[in-house]
BALOMI-850290 format. One record per atom (N, C-alpha, C): x, y, z; residue in one letter. Coordinates in steps of 0.05 Angstrom, whole numbers, plus 5000, padded with zeros to 4 digits. Layout:
BALOMI-850290
XYZa ...
***
This chain:
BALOMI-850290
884957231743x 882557161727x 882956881716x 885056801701x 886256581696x 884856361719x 886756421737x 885656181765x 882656111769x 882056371776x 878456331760x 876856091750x 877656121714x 875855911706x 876655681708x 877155581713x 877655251728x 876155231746x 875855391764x 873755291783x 871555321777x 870855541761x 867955581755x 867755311733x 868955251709x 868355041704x 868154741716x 869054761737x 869754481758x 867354591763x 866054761780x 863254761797x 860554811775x 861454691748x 859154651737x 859054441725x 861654361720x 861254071719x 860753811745x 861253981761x 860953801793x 857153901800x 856154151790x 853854231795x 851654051764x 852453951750x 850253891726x 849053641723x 847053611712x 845753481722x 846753191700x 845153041712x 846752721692x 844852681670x 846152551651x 844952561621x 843052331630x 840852341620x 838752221621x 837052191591x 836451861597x 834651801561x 832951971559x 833152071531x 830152141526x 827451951540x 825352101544x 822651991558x 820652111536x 818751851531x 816451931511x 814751931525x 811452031519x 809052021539x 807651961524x 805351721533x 803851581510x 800851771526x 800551861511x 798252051525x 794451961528x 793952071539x 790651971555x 789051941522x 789051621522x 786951521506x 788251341489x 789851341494x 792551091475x 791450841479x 791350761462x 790050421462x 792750181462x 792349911479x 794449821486x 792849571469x 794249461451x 792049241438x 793949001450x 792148831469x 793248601483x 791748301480x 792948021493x 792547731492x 792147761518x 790247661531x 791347551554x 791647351555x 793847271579x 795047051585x 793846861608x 792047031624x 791246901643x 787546871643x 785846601646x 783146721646x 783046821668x 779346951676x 778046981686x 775447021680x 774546941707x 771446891700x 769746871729x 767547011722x 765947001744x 765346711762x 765646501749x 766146271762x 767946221790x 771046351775x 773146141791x 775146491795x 774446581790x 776646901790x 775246971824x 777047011837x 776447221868x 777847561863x 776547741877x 778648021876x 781147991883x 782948141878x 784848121885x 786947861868x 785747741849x 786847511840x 789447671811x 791247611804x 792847681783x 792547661762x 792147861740x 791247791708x 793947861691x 794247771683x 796647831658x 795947761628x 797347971616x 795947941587x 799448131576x 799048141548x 801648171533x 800148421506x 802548571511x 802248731478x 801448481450x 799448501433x 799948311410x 801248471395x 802048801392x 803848861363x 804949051380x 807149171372x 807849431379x 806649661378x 807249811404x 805650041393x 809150311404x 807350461381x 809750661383x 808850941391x 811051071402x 810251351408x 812351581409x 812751761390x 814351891384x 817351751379x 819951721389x 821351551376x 821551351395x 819251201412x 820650961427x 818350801416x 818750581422x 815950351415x 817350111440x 813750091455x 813749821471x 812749611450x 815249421458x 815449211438x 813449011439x 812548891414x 811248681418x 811648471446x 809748421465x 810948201485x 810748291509x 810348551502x 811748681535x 809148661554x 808848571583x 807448521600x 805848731606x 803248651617x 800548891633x 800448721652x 800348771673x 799348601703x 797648891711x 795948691719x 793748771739x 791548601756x 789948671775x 787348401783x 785148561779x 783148221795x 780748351784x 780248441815x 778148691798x 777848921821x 775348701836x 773048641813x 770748561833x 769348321821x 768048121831x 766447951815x 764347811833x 762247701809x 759847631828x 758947351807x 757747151818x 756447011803x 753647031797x 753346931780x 749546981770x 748646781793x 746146921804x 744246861817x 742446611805x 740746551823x 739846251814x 736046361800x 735946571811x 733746681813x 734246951799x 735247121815x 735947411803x 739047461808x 740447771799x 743047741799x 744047601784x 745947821763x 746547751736x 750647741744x 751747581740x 754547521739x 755647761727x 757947921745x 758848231737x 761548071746x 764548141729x 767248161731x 767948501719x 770048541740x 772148811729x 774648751742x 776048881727x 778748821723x 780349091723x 783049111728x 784349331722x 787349221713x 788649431694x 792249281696x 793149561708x 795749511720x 796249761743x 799249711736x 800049601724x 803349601713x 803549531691x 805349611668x 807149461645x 810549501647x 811249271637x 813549151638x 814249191606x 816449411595x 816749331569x 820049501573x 821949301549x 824749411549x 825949461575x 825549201597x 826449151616x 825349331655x 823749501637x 823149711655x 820449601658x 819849701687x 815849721699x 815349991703x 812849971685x 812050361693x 809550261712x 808050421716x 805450441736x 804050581709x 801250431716x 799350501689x 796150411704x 794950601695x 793250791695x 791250711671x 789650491667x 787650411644x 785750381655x 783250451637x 780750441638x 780150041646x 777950071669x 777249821677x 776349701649x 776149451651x 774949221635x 773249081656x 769649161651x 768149101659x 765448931640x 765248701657x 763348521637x 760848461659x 758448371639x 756348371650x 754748261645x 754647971656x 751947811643x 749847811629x 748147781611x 746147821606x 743947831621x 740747891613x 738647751626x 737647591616x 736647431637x 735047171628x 732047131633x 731747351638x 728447371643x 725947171628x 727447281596x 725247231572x 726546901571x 728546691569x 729046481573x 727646351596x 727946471618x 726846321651x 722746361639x 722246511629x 719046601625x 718646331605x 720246241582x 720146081569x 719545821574x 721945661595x 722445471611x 718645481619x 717845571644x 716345611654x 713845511641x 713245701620x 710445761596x 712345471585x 713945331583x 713645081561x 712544871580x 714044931606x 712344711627x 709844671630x 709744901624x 706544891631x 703844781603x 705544941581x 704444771560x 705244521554x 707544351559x 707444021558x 705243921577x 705244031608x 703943911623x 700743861606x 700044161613x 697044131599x 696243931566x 698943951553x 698243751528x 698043471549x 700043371564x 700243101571x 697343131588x 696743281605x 694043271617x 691543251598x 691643331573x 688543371561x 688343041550x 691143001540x 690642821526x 690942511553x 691442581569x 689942291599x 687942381603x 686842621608x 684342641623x 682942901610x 682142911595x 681043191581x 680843521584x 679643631583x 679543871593x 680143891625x 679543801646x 680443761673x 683343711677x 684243561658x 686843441659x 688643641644x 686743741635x 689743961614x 689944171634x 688044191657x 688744501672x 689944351688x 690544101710x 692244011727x 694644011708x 694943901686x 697243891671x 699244091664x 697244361663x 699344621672x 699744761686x 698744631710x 698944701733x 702444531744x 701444211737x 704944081742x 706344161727x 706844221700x 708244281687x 709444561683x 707844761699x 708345061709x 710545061735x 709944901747x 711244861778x 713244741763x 713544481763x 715644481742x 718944541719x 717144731710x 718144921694x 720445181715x 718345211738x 719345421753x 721345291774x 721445021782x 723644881798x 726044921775x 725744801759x 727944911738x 729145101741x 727545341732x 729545611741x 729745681761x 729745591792x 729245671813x 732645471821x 732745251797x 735145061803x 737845121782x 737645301773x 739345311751x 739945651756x 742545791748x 744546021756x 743846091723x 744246351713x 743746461702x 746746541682x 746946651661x 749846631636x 751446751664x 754146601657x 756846691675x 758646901650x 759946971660x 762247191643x 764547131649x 766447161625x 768847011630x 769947191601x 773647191606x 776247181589x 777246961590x 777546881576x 779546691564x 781746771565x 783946491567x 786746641563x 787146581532x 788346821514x 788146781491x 786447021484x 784647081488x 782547321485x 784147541471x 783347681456x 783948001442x 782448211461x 783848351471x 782148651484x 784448891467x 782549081479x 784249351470x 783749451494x 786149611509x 786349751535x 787250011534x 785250201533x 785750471538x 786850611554x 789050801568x 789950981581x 787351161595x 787551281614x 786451411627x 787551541650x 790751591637x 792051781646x 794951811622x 796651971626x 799551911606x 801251771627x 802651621600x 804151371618x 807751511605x 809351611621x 811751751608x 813651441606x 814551331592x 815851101578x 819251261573x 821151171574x 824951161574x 825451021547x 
***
């Protein structure tokens, strides 16, 4: 019996498993409050292009904390420029890794999606002002006759304008404050 336990202790210490760090899980909805480091913008950003941005404070989760600094990489998923006419400038983005305490996890955050405004009531403006300069400059050369050619040029006008000009672009800055939500658990060492 003696002879015995030696081996049974040898084949459980040869059988066990290796000590491994504790692992925290920052769970679905954890907010990552970040800078980014890199712009983008519906201008000059293509898909597929690289965004990087940084923790601005620590965030902690049960006893570990990713440190202030620690990296988000991800690109932008899709982008479009504003139209000259219609079609409003859309960017989205995703980060798909962080880098913190030497390690890269894979991460799982809610897109960052932006979206031009409209410019409808601005382009209607342009238009209706052309058309009212014209007709003032027309009444006052040539009277009532001249004020309706006058907003007639000054309507046409008005509408080359917006027919020549792109509509608000969307953009980050590098430098920018976002907050980046989870939308899955991210298990952290």
């Amino acid at each position: 019996m003696q002879t015995l336990i030696p081996f049974v202790a040898l084949a459980l210490l040869v059988g066990a498993a290796p000590v491994r760090a504790a692992s925290h899980t920052l769970p679905i909805g954890t907010v990552l409050p970040v800078t980014f480091e890199t712009t983008v913008s519906s201008v000059t950003s293509r898909p597929e292009e690289k965004v990087l941005a940084r923790l601005r404070q620590p965030v902690r989760v049960g006893g570990a904390t990713l440190p202030e600094g620690s990296e988000l990489r991800g690109h932008v998923i899709s982008v479009r420029r504003s139209g000259k006419v219609k079609g409003r400038a859309y960017l989205s983005l995703a980060f798909t890794q962080l880098t913190a305490n030497g390690k890269t996890y894979a991460l799982a955050a809610r897109r960052i999606s932006l979206l031009a405004p409209e410019t409808h009531g601005k382009d209607a403006k342009i238009i209706g002002g052309g058309a009212g300069a014209g007709a003032l400059v027309g009444a006052i050369a040539d009277g009532k006759s001249g004020a309706a050619k006058g907003a007639l040029v000054g309507g046409a006008a008005g509408t080359g304008a917006v027919l020549a000009t792109r509509g608000k672009e969307v953009s980050i800055p590098a430098g920018s404050r976002w907050r980046v939500r989870l939308v899955r658990p991210l298990v952290v060492d």
